[in-house]
C-alpha positions as CSV (number, residue, x, y, z in Angstrom):
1,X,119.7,-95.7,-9.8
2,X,116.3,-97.2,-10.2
3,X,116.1,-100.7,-11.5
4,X,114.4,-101.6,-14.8
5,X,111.7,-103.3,-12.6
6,X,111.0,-100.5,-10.5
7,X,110.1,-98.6,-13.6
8,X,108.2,-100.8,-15.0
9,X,105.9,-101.0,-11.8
10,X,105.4,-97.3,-12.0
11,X,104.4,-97.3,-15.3
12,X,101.7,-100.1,-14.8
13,X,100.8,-98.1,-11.4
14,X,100.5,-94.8,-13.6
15,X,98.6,-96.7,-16.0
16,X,96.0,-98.0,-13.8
17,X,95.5,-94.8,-12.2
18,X,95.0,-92.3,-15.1
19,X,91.4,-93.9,-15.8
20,X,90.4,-93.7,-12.9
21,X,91.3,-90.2,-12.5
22,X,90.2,-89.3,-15.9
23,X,87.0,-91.0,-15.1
24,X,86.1,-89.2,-11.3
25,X,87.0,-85.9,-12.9
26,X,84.1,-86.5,-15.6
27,X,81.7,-87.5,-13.2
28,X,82.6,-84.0,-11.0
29,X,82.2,-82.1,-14.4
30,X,78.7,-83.7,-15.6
31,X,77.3,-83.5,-11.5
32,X,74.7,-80.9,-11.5
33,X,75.2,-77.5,-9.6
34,X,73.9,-77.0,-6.1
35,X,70.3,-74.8,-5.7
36,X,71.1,-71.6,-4.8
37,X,71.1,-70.6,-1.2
38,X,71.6,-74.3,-0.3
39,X,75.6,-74.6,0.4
40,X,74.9,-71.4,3.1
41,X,71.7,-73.0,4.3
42,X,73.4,-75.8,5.4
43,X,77.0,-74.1,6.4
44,X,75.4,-71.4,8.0
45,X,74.1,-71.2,11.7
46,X,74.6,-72.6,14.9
47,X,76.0,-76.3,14.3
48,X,74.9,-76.6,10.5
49,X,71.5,-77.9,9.5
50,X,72.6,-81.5,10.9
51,X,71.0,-83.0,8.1
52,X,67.6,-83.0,9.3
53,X,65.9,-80.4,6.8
54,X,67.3,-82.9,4.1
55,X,65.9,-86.1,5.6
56,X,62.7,-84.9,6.5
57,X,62.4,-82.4,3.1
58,X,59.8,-85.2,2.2
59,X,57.3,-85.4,4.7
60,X,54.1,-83.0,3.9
61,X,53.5,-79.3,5.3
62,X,52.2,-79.5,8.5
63,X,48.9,-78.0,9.6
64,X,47.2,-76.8,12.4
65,X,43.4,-77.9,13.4
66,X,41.8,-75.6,11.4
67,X,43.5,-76.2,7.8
68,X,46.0,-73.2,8.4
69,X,49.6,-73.6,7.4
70,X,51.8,-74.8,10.9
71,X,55.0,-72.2,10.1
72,X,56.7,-73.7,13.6
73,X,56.6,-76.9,15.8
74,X,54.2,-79.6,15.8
75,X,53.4,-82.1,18.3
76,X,55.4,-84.6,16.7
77,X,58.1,-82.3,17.1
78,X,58.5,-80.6,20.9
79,X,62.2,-79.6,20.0
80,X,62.8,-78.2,17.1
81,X,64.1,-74.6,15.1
82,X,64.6,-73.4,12.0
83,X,68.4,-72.9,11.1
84,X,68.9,-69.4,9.4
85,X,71.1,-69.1,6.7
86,X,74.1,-66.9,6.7
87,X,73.6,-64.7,3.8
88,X,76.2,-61.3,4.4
89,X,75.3,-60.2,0.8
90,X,71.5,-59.5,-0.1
91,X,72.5,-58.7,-4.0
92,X,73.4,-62.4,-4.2
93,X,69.7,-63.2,-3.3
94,X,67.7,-61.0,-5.7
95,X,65.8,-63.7,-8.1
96,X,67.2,-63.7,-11.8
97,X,70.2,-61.8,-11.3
98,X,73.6,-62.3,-13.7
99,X,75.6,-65.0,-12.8
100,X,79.0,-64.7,-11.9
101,X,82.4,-66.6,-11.9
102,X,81.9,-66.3,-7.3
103,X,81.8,-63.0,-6.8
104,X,78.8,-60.6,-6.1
105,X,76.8,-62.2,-8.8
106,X,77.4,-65.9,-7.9
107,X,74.6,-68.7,-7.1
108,X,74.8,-71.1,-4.8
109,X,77.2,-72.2,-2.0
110,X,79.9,-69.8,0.0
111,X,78.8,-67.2,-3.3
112,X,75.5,-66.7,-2.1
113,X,76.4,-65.7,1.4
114,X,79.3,-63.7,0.6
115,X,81.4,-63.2,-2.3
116,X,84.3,-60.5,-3.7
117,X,83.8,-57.1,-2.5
118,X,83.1,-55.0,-5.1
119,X,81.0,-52.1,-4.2
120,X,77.4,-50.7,-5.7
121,X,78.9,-50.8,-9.4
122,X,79.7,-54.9,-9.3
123,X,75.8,-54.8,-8.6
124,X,74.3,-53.3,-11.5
125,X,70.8,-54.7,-10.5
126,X,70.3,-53.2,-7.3
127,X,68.8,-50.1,-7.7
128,X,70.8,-47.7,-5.8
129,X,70.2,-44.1,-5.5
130,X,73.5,-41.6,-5.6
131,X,74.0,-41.4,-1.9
132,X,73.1,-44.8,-1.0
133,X,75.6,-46.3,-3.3
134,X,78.2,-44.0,-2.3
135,X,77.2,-45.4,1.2
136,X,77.7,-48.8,0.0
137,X,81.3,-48.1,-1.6
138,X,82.3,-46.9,1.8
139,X,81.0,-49.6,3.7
140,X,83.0,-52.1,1.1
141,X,86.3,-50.2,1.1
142,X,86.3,-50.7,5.5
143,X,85.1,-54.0,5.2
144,X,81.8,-53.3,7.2
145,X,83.6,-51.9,10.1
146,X,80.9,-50.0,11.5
147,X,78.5,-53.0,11.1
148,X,75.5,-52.1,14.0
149,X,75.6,-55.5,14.5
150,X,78.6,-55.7,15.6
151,X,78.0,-52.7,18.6
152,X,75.3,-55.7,19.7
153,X,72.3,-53.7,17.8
154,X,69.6,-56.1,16.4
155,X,69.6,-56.9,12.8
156,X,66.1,-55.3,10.9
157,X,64.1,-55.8,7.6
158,X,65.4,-59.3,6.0
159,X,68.8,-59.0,7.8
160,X,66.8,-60.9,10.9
161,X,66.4,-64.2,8.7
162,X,70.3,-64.1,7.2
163,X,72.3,-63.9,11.0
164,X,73.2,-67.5,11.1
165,X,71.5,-68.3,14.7
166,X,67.8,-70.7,15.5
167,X,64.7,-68.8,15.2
168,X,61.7,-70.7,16.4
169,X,57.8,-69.6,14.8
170,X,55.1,-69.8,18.0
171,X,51.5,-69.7,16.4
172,X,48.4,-68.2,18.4
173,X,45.2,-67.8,15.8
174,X,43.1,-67.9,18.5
175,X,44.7,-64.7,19.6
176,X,45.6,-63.6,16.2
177,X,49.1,-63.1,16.6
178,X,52.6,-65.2,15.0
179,X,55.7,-65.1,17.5
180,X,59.2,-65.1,16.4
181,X,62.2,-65.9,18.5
182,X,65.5,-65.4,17.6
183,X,68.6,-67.0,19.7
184,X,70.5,-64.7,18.1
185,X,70.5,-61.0,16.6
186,X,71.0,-59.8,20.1
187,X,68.3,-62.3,21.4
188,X,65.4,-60.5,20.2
189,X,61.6,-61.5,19.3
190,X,59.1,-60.2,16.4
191,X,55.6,-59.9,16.8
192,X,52.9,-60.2,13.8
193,X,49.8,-58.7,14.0
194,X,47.4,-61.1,12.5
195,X,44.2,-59.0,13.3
196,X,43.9,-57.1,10.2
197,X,45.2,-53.3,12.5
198,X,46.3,-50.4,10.6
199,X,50.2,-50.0,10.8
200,X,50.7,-46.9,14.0
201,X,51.1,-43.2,12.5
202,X,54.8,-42.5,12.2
203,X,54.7,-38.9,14.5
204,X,53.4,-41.3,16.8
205,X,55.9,-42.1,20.3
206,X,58.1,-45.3,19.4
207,X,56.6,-45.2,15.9
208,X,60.0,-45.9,14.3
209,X,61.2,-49.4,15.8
210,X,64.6,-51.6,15.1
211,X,62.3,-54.4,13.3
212,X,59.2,-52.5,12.2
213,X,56.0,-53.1,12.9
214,X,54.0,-56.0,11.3
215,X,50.7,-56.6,10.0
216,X,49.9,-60.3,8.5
217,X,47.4,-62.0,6.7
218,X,47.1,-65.4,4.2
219,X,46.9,-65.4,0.6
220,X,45.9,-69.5,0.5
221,X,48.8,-71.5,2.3
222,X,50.8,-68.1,1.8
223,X,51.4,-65.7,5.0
224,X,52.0,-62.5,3.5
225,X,53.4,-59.8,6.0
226,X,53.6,-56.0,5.8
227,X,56.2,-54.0,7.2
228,X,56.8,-50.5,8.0
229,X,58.2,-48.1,10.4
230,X,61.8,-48.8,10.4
231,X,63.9,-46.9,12.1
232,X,67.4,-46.0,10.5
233,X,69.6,-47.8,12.8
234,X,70.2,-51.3,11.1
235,X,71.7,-52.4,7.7
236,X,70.0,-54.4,4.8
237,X,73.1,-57.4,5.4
238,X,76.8,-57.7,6.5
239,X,77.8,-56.2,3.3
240,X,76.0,-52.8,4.4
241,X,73.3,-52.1,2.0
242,X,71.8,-49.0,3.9
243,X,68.2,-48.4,4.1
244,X,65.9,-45.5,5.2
245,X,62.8,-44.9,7.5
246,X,60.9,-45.0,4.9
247,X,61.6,-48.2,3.9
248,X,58.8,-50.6,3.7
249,X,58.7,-54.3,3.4
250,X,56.6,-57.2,1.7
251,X,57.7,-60.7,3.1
252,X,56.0,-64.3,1.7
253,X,56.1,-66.9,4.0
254,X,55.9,-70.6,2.4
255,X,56.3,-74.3,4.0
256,X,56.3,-76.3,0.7
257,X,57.1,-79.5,2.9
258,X,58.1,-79.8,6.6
259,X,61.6,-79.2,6.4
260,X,61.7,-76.3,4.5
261,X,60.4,-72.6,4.8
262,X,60.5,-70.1,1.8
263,X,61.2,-66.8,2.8
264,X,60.8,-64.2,0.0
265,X,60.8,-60.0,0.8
266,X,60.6,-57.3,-1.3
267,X,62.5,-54.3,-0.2
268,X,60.4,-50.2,-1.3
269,X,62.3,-48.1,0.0
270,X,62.2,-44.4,-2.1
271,X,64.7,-42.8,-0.4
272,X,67.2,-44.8,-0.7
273,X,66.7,-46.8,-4.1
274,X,65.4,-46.1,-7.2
275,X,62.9,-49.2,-7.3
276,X,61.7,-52.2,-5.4
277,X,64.1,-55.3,-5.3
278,X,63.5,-58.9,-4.0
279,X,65.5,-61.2,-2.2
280,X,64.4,-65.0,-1.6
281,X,65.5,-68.1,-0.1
282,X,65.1,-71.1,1.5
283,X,65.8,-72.0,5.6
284,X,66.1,-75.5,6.7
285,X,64.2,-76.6,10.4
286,X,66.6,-78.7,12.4
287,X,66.4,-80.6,15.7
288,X,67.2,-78.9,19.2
289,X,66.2,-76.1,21.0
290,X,67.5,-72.7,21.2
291,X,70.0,-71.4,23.8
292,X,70.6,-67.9,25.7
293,X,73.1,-65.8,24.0
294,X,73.7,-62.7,24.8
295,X,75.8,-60.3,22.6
296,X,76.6,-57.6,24.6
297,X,78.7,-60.2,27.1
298,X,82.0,-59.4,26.7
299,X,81.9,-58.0,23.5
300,X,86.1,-57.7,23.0
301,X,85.4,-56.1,19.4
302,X,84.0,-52.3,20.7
303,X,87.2,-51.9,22.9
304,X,89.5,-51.9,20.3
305,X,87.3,-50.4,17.3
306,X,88.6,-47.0,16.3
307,X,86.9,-44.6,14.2
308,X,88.1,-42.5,10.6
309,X,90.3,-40.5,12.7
310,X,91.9,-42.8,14.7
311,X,89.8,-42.2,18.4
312,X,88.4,-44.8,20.2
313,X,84.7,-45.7,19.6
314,X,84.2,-46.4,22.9
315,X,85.2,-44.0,25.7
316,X,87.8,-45.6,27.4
317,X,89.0,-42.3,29.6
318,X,91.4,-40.4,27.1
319,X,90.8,-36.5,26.6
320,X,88.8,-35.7,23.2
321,X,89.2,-32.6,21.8
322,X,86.4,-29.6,22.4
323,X,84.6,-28.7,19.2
């Protein structure tokens, strides 16, 4: 048996704790919520944002000779990328949606990438048409199995900004043109047209590409792109919100300081939702350069992906039956 004085010690111990406790568990209460998007901006991507969007979130936009808005490196900074969030649901980004208790309708954190699983009728403000939410409810109940990203197939619309890999923004106004590179999303890079062309005729030959064809121009310190001709091979996110060819896209690109870009797209698409919706937020720029990756190497997931009737995906050699 314990002795009186034992007791006595853990009662004093207890005693001494219990403020304390009572005390740190206030202070965790009263703290004030994180901004949404910025848990995922920072736990997303290749090696986390390191910090460096936070510490340098201070320091004024940059700009390039002529006044214009520097979107990408400057000679301060000869390494450099900006860190894209993992988002896998774009419902959690729409501006002013209902907040949740973390699922679909959560802000902030691990919420605003993923969340529960709940199909097109836990998203009441997506505007889904018939078929495109029965497309969704299918694409929730397998858990995204037939994601084209994961056959290696390059992400499209505002996808390419929410696959958690560097993108690096190379600027040439002297030949009116903004480059994008992205170390991931099967190593792809966007170009945007910054000499006021019409977008190609959709009967024309490659007229319907995996990332659309881009027009730009600024609105102030604002690069405001235009996007069309889609093709119908890509999903919105991870989640799979599907989309259409006629899908067309409105992105606003902002730098309010040096270590942050705004990203905000509104998604018109008629044939597959009723209205236009808007996702937006924020990607933090982070130190290093980006590295090859290729997807397609050894990509172990195709050889063992089977489809709704059991047959391999992927020929590997057996007979399939003659229809």
């Amino acid at each position: 048996m314990r002795s009186r004085l034992t007791d006595k010690l853990l009662i004093l111990i207890a005693a001494s704790v219990l403020p304390c406790a009572i005390t740190m568990l206030s202070s965790s209460q009263q703290a004030p919520p994180p901004q949404a998007g910025a848990g995922a901006a920072q736990e997303g991507g290749r090696g986390g944002n390191r910090g460096r969007g936070n510490t340098i979130a201070s320091e004024p936009t940059p700009r390039l000779p002529d006044g214009t808005v520097n979107l990408g490196r400057t000679p301060a900074d000869v390494d450099g990328y900006w860190n894209l969030t993992y988002i896998q649901n774009m419902a959690n980004q729409v501006p002013n949606r209902p907040r949740g208790d973390g699922g679909a309708g959560a802000a902030g954190g691990r919420g605003a990438r993923g969340g529960a699983r709940g199909g097109a009728v836990s998203e009441p403000w997506i505007p889904f048409l018939p078929w495109s939410a029965a497309v969704y409810n299918y694409n929730s109940k397998n858990e995204s199995k037939y994601d084209p990203e994961g056959y290696c197939l390059p992400p499209g619309g505002p996808r390419l900004y929410a696959t958690p890999y560097p993108m690096v923004i190379l600027q040439q106004p002297e030949l009116k043109r903004i480059y994008q590179v992205f170390e991931g999303g099967t190593h792809v890079w966007r170009e945007i047209f910054m000499d006021g062309r019409p977008h190609p005729a959709k009967d024309k030959l490659q007229g319907a590409t995996w990332l659309g064809h881009s027009v730009g121009h600024w609105e102030g310190d604002t690069l405001v792109v235009d996007v069309t001709n889609f093709n119908e091979g890509t999903w919105l996110d991870y989640y799979g919100h599907p989309h259409t060819d006629q899908m067309h896209v409105i992105e606003r690109w902002t730098r309010p300081n040096k270590g942050t870009l705004h990203y905000e797209a509104t998604i018109d698409d008629p044939g597959a939702y009723k209205a236009p919706w808007t996702v937006t937020w924020d990607i933090n720029l982070s130190a290093g350069a980006i590295d090859e990756y290729i997807c397609q190497e050894n990509n172990q997931y195709l050889n063992h992906l089977k489809d709704d009737f059991g047959r391999y995906v992927i020929d590997h050699g057996e007979e399939y039956p003659k229809f």
